[in-house]
C-alpha positions, 0 to 999 in steps of 0.5 A, a space after each residue: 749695311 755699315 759692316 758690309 762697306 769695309 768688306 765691299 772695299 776690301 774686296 774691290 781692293 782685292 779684284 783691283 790687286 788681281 787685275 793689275 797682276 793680270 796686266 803684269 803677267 799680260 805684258 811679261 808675256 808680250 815682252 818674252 814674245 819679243 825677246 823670243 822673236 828678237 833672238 830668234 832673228 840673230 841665231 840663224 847668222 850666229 849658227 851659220 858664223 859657229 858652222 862656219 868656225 867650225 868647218 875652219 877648225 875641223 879643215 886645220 886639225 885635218 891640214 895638222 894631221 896630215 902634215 903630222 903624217 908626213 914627218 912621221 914617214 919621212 922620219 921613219 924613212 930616215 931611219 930605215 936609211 940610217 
């Protein structure tokens, strides 16, 4: 019986060990959860301020090609008079 107290000790140490692991892993995923559902609040005003930027970079490229445009007729225009 002597021989089975160490034993029995070891393994209470052992499901002890597991079930503060369990705890951990419980509250790593309730953390994440968290985190998921934080960020989540933030990315549809981050997506809108992206789409946004990028509707005014794509306005401007246009605005620049267009007035590229121009010069290029106009040059050409110059020329032909010339």
């Amino acid at each position: 019986m002597s021989s089975q107290t160490p034993q029995l000790h070891q393994l209470s140490n052992v499901f002890e060990i597991i079930a503060r692991y369990s705890i951990l892993c419980t509250e790593d995923n309730y953390i994440q959860k968290q985190n998921i559902a934080q960020l989540s609040k933030y990315e549809k005003p981050r997506q809108k301020r992206s789409q946004s930027l990028l509707d005014q970079v794509l306005e401007k490229k246009s605005e620049l090609l267009s007035n590229f445009q121009k010069r290029k007729s106009f040059m050409q225009k110059k020329r032909n008079i010339i």
